[in-house]
N, C-alpha and C positions, 0 to 999 in steps of 0.2 A: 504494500500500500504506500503510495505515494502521503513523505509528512515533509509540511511547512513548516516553516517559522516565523507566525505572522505576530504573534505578542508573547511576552513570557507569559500570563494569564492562560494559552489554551496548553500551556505543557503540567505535566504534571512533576512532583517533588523530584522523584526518581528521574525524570527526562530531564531537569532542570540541573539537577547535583553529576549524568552524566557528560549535560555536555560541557559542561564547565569540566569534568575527570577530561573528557577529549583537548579540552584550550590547549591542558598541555600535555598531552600524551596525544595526537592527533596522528591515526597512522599516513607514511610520509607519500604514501602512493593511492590514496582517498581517490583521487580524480586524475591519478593516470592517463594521459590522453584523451581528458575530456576537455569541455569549454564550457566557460561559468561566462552568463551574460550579466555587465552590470551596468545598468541602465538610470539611469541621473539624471531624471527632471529637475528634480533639486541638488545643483552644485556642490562639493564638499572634501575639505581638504582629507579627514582623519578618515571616513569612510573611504575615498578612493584607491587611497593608500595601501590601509589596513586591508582591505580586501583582496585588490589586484597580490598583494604580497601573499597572503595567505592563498590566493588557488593556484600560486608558482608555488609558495614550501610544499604543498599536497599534491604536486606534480601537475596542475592543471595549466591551463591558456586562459587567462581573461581575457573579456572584449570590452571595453570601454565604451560606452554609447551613451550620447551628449540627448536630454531632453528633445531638442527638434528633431533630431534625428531619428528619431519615433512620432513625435507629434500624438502623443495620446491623445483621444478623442479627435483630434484636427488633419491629422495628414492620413491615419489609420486608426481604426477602434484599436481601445485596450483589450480585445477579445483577440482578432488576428493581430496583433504583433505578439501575442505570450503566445497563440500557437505556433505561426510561423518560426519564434524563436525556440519553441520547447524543438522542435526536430534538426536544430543545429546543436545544442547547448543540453548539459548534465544536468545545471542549475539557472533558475532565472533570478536575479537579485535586482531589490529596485529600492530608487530612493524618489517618494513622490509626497506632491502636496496631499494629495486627499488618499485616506484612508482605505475608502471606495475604490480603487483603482489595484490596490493592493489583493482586495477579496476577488473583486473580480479577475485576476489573474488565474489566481486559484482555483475557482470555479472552472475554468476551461483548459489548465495546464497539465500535460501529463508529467510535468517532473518538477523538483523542488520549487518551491518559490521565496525567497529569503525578502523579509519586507528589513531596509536597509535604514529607512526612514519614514513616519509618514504623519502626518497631522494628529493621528490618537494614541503612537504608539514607537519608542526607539527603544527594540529587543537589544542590539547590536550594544548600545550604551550601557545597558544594562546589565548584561554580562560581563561587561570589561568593569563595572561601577562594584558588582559582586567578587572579583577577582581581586581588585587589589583593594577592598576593604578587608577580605579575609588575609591578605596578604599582611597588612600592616595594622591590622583590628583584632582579627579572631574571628570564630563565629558568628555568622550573622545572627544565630538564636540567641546570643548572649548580649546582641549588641543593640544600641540604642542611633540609630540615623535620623535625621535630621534634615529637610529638604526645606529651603529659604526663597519665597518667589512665587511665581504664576507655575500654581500646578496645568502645567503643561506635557506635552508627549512624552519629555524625558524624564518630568514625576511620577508620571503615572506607571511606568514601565519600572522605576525604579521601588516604587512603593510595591508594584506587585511582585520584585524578586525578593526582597525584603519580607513579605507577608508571607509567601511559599516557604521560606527557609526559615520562619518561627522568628523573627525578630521583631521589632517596635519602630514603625516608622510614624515620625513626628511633623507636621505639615505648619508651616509658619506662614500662610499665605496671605491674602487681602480679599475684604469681600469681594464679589463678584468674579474675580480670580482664584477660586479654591475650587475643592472637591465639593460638591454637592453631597447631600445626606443619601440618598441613591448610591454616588461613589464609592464616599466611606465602608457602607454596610457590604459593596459589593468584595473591597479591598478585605474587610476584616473577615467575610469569608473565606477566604483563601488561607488563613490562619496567622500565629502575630497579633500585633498588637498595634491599633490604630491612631493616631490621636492627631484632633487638627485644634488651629488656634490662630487667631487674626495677628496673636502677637507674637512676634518674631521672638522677644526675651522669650517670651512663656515655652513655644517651640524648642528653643535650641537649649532649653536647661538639660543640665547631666548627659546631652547628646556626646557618644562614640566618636562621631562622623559627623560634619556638616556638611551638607550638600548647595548647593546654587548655582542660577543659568542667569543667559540673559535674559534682560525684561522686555526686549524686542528682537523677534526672530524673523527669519528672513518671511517676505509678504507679510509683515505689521509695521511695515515704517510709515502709513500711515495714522497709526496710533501712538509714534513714539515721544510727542509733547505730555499725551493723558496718562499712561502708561510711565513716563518720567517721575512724572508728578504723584501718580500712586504708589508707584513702591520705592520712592523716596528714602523711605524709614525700613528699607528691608536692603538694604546694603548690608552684607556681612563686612563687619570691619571688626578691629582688636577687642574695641567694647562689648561687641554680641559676642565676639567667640571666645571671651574671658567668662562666660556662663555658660559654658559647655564642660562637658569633661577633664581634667587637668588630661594635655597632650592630644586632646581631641584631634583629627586627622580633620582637615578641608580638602571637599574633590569640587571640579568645575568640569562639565564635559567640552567647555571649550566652544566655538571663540568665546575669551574674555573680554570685558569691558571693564577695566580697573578703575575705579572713583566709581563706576555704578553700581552693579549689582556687587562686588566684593573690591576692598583696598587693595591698594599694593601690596601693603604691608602684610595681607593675610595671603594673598595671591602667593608671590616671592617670599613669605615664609616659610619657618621650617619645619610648620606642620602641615604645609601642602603638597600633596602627593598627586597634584594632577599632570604633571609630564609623565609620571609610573603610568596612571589611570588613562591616558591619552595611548601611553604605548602597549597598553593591553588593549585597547582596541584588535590590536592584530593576532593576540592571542584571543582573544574572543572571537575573531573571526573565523579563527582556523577551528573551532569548537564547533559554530554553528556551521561551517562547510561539511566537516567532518559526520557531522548526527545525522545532516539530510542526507547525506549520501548512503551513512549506515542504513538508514529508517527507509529508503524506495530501492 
Protein backbone atom coordinates (compact mmCIF):
# COMPACT_ATOMS: atom_id res chain seq x y z
CA UNK A 1 0.00 0.00 0.00
CA UNK A 2 1.19 3.16 -1.10
CA UNK A 3 1.89 5.69 2.48
CA UNK A 4 2.37 9.48 2.44
CA UNK A 5 3.44 11.82 4.51
CA UNK A 6 1.09 14.46 4.58
CA UNK A 7 1.19 15.77 8.45
CA UNK A 8 2.66 14.05 11.53
CA UNK A 9 -1.19 14.00 12.83
CA UNK A 10 -2.02 10.82 10.36
CA UNK A 11 1.10 8.72 11.50
CA UNK A 12 0.98 6.94 14.23
CA UNK A 13 3.45 6.74 17.73
CA UNK A 14 5.20 3.62 16.26
CA UNK A 15 5.44 5.28 12.54
CA UNK A 16 6.55 8.43 14.18
CA UNK A 17 9.58 7.05 16.67
CA UNK A 18 10.48 4.97 13.36
CA UNK A 19 11.12 7.32 11.05
CA UNK A 20 12.86 9.43 13.16
CA UNK A 21 15.16 5.49 14.11
CA UNK A 22 15.49 5.93 9.99
CA UNK A 23 16.86 10.02 10.05
CA UNK A 24 19.63 8.35 11.20
CA UNK A 25 20.16 4.97 10.26
CA UNK A 26 18.49 5.59 6.71
CA UNK A 27 19.55 2.45 4.43
CA UNK A 28 22.15 4.14 1.90
CA UNK A 29 20.42 2.46 -1.30
CA UNK A 30 16.47 3.45 -0.24
CA UNK A 31 16.18 4.86 -3.82
CA UNK A 32 18.66 3.38 -5.92
CA UNK A 33 18.15 4.44 -9.40
CA UNK A 34 15.05 6.08 -8.70
CA UNK A 35 13.91 9.98 -9.09
CA UNK A 36 12.23 11.98 -6.37
CA UNK A 37 10.39 14.97 -7.87
CA UNK A 38 10.53 18.03 -5.92
CA UNK A 39 8.31 20.51 -6.97
CA UNK A 40 8.28 24.39 -5.23
CA UNK A 41 5.47 26.49 -5.67
CA UNK A 42 6.75 27.90 -2.77
CA UNK A 43 10.53 28.84 -2.84
CA UNK A 44 12.98 27.68 -0.12
CA UNK A 45 16.31 27.63 0.92
CA UNK A 46 16.57 24.65 3.80
CA UNK A 47 13.94 22.48 2.09
CA UNK A 48 15.64 22.42 -1.22
CA UNK A 49 18.74 21.73 0.13
CA UNK A 50 17.93 19.21 2.77
CA UNK A 51 16.10 17.21 0.30
CA UNK A 52 17.86 17.39 -3.03
CA UNK A 53 20.82 16.11 -0.52
CA UNK A 54 19.09 13.55 1.17
CA UNK A 55 17.70 11.57 -2.21
CA UNK A 56 21.61 11.60 -3.42
CA UNK A 57 22.80 10.20 0.23
CA UNK A 58 19.92 7.26 -0.51
CA UNK A 59 21.25 6.96 -3.81
CA UNK A 60 18.52 8.78 -5.72
CA UNK A 61 18.35 11.68 -8.60
CA UNK A 62 16.39 14.61 -7.61
CA UNK A 63 14.42 16.96 -10.07
CA UNK A 64 14.00 20.35 -9.14
CA UNK A 65 10.87 21.84 -10.48
CA UNK A 66 10.38 25.68 -10.10
CA UNK A 67 6.20 26.52 -9.35
CA UNK A 68 5.51 27.72 -13.01
CA UNK A 69 6.95 25.01 -14.21
CA UNK A 70 3.97 23.15 -13.35
CA UNK A 71 1.55 25.92 -13.06
CA UNK A 72 -0.91 24.14 -10.72
CA UNK A 73 -4.25 24.72 -11.54
CA UNK A 74 -3.04 27.30 -14.54
CA UNK A 75 -0.98 25.61 -17.04
CA UNK A 76 -2.08 21.91 -15.87
CA UNK A 77 -4.56 20.43 -13.04
CA UNK A 78 -2.98 19.21 -9.87
CA UNK A 79 -4.42 15.92 -10.87
CA UNK A 80 -2.30 15.20 -14.21
CA UNK A 81 1.00 16.73 -13.22
CA UNK A 82 1.07 14.17 -9.93
CA UNK A 83 0.02 11.51 -12.51
CA UNK A 84 2.01 12.36 -15.29
CA UNK A 85 4.91 12.80 -12.60
CA UNK A 86 4.14 9.49 -10.57
CA UNK A 87 5.38 7.33 -13.91
CA UNK A 88 8.69 9.06 -14.10
CA UNK A 89 9.53 9.46 -10.33
CA UNK A 90 9.78 6.86 -6.99
CA UNK A 91 8.48 9.88 -4.97
CA UNK A 92 6.47 13.12 -5.46
CA UNK A 93 7.57 15.92 -2.81
CA UNK A 94 5.88 19.38 -2.95
CA UNK A 95 6.07 22.54 -1.23
CA UNK A 96 2.60 24.50 -1.99
CA UNK A 97 0.44 27.37 -0.65
CA UNK A 98 -2.74 25.55 -0.03
CA UNK A 99 -3.12 22.43 1.61
CA UNK A 100 -5.73 21.23 -0.92
CA UNK A 101 -3.22 20.73 -3.44
CA UNK A 102 -1.21 18.51 -1.28
CA UNK A 103 -4.47 15.81 -0.62
CA UNK A 104 -5.25 16.15 -3.90
CA UNK A 105 -2.01 14.67 -5.15
CA UNK A 106 -2.65 11.87 -3.04
CA UNK A 107 -5.88 11.18 -4.10
CA UNK A 108 -4.63 10.23 -7.62
CA UNK A 109 -0.99 9.36 -7.10
CA UNK A 110 0.27 5.89 -7.30
CA UNK A 111 3.57 6.54 -5.35
CA UNK A 112 4.62 8.49 -2.39
CA UNK A 113 3.74 12.00 -1.92
CA UNK A 114 5.85 13.83 0.68
CA UNK A 115 3.98 17.22 1.52
CA UNK A 116 7.37 19.55 1.96
CA UNK A 117 5.34 22.46 2.99
CA UNK A 118 1.89 23.66 2.93
CA UNK A 119 -0.56 26.39 4.53
CA UNK A 120 -1.84 23.69 7.41
CA UNK A 121 0.97 21.63 7.80
CA UNK A 122 5.35 21.42 7.89
CA UNK A 123 5.93 17.59 8.76
CA UNK A 124 9.57 18.08 7.37
CA UNK A 125 10.07 20.88 10.31
CA UNK A 126 8.89 18.88 12.55
CA UNK A 127 10.91 16.06 12.52
CA UNK A 128 14.10 17.86 12.29
CA UNK A 129 12.20 20.22 15.42
CA UNK A 130 11.87 16.53 17.36
CA UNK A 131 15.60 15.43 16.48
CA UNK A 132 17.49 17.95 17.87
CA UNK A 133 15.25 18.65 20.85
CA UNK A 134 15.97 15.06 21.80
CA UNK A 135 19.40 15.62 20.99
CA UNK A 136 20.09 18.58 23.33
CA UNK A 137 16.75 18.20 25.67
CA UNK A 138 15.81 14.59 26.35
CA UNK A 139 12.78 13.03 25.86
CA UNK A 140 10.06 14.70 24.56
CA UNK A 141 7.79 12.86 27.25
CA UNK A 142 9.70 14.48 29.85
CA UNK A 143 9.84 17.66 28.31
CA UNK A 144 8.05 20.83 28.42
CA UNK A 145 8.12 23.13 24.65
CA UNK A 146 7.08 26.16 24.38
CA UNK A 147 5.97 27.69 20.97
CA UNK A 148 5.89 31.91 20.95
CA UNK A 149 3.77 33.42 17.86
CA UNK A 150 1.00 32.83 15.24
CA UNK A 151 0.00 29.33 15.63
CA UNK A 152 0.79 28.74 12.26
CA UNK A 153 1.79 25.50 9.85
CA UNK A 154 4.83 25.09 11.65
CA UNK A 155 3.00 25.19 15.26
CA UNK A 156 0.76 23.07 14.40
CA UNK A 157 2.88 20.40 13.20
CA UNK A 158 5.17 20.81 15.90
CA UNK A 159 2.47 20.65 18.75
CA UNK A 160 1.30 17.43 17.05
CA UNK A 161 4.86 15.62 17.29
CA UNK A 162 5.08 16.87 20.72
CA UNK A 163 1.41 15.44 21.60
CA UNK A 164 2.22 11.91 19.93
CA UNK A 165 5.41 11.59 21.99
CA UNK A 166 3.77 12.27 25.47
CA UNK A 167 5.15 15.64 26.15
CA UNK A 168 3.59 19.22 27.03
CA UNK A 169 3.38 21.76 24.47
CA UNK A 170 2.62 25.36 25.62
CA UNK A 171 1.11 27.80 23.08
CA UNK A 172 1.83 31.70 23.82
CA UNK A 173 -0.04 33.02 21.09
CA UNK A 174 -2.43 36.30 20.55
CA UNK A 175 -6.08 36.29 20.06
CA UNK A 176 -7.26 35.75 16.85
CA UNK A 177 -3.84 34.09 16.02
CA UNK A 178 -4.18 30.82 18.33
CA UNK A 179 -5.48 27.52 18.21
CA UNK A 180 -9.12 27.54 18.58
CA UNK A 181 -10.92 25.26 21.27
CA UNK A 182 -11.65 22.75 18.20
CA UNK A 183 -7.80 22.64 17.93
CA UNK A 184 -6.74 22.28 21.27
CA UNK A 185 -9.04 19.32 22.03
CA UNK A 186 -8.02 17.95 18.70
CA UNK A 187 -4.13 18.23 19.79
CA UNK A 188 -4.72 16.81 23.23
CA UNK A 189 -6.18 13.82 21.78
CA UNK A 190 -3.23 12.75 20.30
CA UNK A 191 -1.90 12.40 23.82
CA UNK A 192 0.57 15.04 26.03
CA UNK A 193 -0.28 17.73 27.47
CA UNK A 194 -2.00 20.88 26.08
CA UNK A 195 -1.82 24.29 27.28
CA UNK A 196 -2.57 27.75 25.54
CA UNK A 197 -2.29 31.29 26.86
CA UNK A 198 -2.48 34.84 25.37
CA UNK A 199 0.42 35.54 27.54
CA UNK A 200 3.66 34.82 26.26
CA UNK A 201 5.26 35.03 30.23
CA UNK A 202 2.54 32.63 31.25
CA UNK A 203 3.59 30.23 28.15
CA UNK A 204 7.06 30.05 28.28
CA UNK A 205 7.28 29.50 32.33
CA UNK A 206 9.49 26.36 33.23
CA UNK A 207 9.41 25.61 29.29
CA UNK A 208 12.56 22.97 28.19
CA UNK A 209 12.51 24.58 24.74
CA UNK A 210 11.25 27.64 23.21
CA UNK A 211 10.16 27.63 20.07
CA UNK A 212 9.34 30.92 17.48
CA UNK A 213 8.71 31.87 13.64
CA UNK A 214 8.10 34.71 11.93
CA UNK A 215 5.17 36.96 12.26
CA UNK A 216 4.83 37.32 8.56
CA UNK A 217 5.25 34.45 6.10
CA UNK A 218 5.60 34.42 2.64
CA UNK A 219 1.95 35.62 0.98
CA UNK A 220 1.16 37.84 4.29
CA UNK A 221 3.13 40.81 3.46
CA UNK A 222 0.03 42.30 3.12
CA UNK A 223 -0.80 42.16 6.78
CA UNK A 224 2.69 42.89 7.89
CA UNK A 225 1.89 46.70 9.49
CA UNK A 226 -1.20 44.71 11.70
CA UNK A 227 0.53 41.79 12.24
CA UNK A 228 3.79 44.02 13.57
CA UNK A 229 1.67 45.66 15.62
CA UNK A 230 0.06 42.55 17.25
CA UNK A 231 2.70 40.58 18.24
CA UNK A 232 4.72 43.34 19.27
CA UNK A 233 4.94 41.86 22.96
CA UNK A 234 5.76 38.27 21.69
CA UNK A 235 9.36 38.92 20.76
CA UNK A 236 11.34 36.31 22.44
CA UNK A 237 14.13 38.22 23.94
CA UNK A 238 16.51 37.74 27.26
CA UNK A 239 13.55 38.81 29.41
CA UNK A 240 10.93 36.18 28.28
CA UNK A 241 13.60 33.56 28.02
CA UNK A 242 14.92 34.21 31.78
CA UNK A 243 11.30 32.46 32.80
CA UNK A 244 11.90 29.44 31.19
CA UNK A 245 13.94 26.74 32.35
CA UNK A 246 17.51 27.41 33.61
CA UNK A 247 19.54 26.46 30.14
CA UNK A 248 16.24 26.21 28.35
CA UNK A 249 17.28 25.52 24.44
CA UNK A 250 15.75 28.32 21.77
CA UNK A 251 14.88 26.79 18.19
CA UNK A 252 13.73 29.11 15.07
CA UNK A 253 12.96 27.05 11.88
CA UNK A 254 14.31 29.90 10.12
CA UNK A 255 14.40 32.65 8.12
CA UNK A 256 14.93 34.81 11.05
CA UNK A 257 13.92 38.29 11.70
CA UNK A 258 16.02 39.58 14.63
CA UNK A 259 14.41 42.65 16.80
CA UNK A 260 11.12 40.97 15.72
CA UNK A 261 9.88 37.81 16.48
CA UNK A 262 13.38 36.93 18.73
CA UNK A 263 16.65 39.35 19.64
CA UNK A 264 20.00 38.97 18.62
CA UNK A 265 20.98 38.37 21.73
CA UNK A 266 18.75 35.19 22.11
CA UNK A 267 19.16 34.22 18.26
CA UNK A 268 23.37 34.28 18.59
CA UNK A 269 23.15 32.92 21.88
CA UNK A 270 24.31 30.13 23.53
CA UNK A 271 21.34 28.46 24.09
CA UNK A 272 20.28 28.49 20.54
CA UNK A 273 20.57 25.58 18.66
CA UNK A 274 18.98 26.46 15.58
CA UNK A 275 22.00 26.12 12.98
CA UNK A 276 21.91 22.19 14.74
CA UNK A 277 17.94 22.23 14.13
CA UNK A 278 18.29 23.85 10.58
CA UNK A 279 20.94 21.06 9.68
CA UNK A 280 18.73 18.26 10.77
CA UNK A 281 16.46 19.30 8.24
CA UNK A 282 18.58 16.82 6.18
CA UNK A 283 18.49 14.32 8.55
CA UNK A 284 14.92 14.46 8.63
CA UNK A 285 14.78 14.23 5.23
CA UNK A 286 16.41 11.31 4.62
CA UNK A 287 13.94 9.66 7.51
CA UNK A 288 10.96 10.61 5.70
CA UNK A 289 12.57 9.48 2.14
CA UNK A 290 13.60 6.56 3.70
CA UNK A 291 9.77 5.35 5.58
CA UNK A 292 7.89 6.00 2.08
CA UNK A 293 9.84 4.16 0.22
CA UNK A 294 9.89 1.27 3.15
CA UNK A 295 5.99 1.61 3.51
CA UNK A 296 4.93 1.33 -0.83
Amino acid sequence: MTRHLVDIASLSVAELRHILDLSVAAPKHALAGKGVALIFEKPSNRTRHSMEMAVVQLGGHPVYTRGEEVGFDVRESVEDVTRIMAGYHAVLAARVFRHSFIERMVAVSDVPVINMLSDASHPLQALADIITMEEHVGPIAQSTVAYIGDYNNVARSLAEAVCLLGGTISLGCPSAYDADDDELARLAALGGTVRQSASPQEAIAGADVVHTDTWISMGQEEESAIRRKIFSKYCVDEDLMALAAPNAKFMHCMPAHRGEEVSADVFDGPNSVVIQQGHHRLTAARGALAWVMEKS
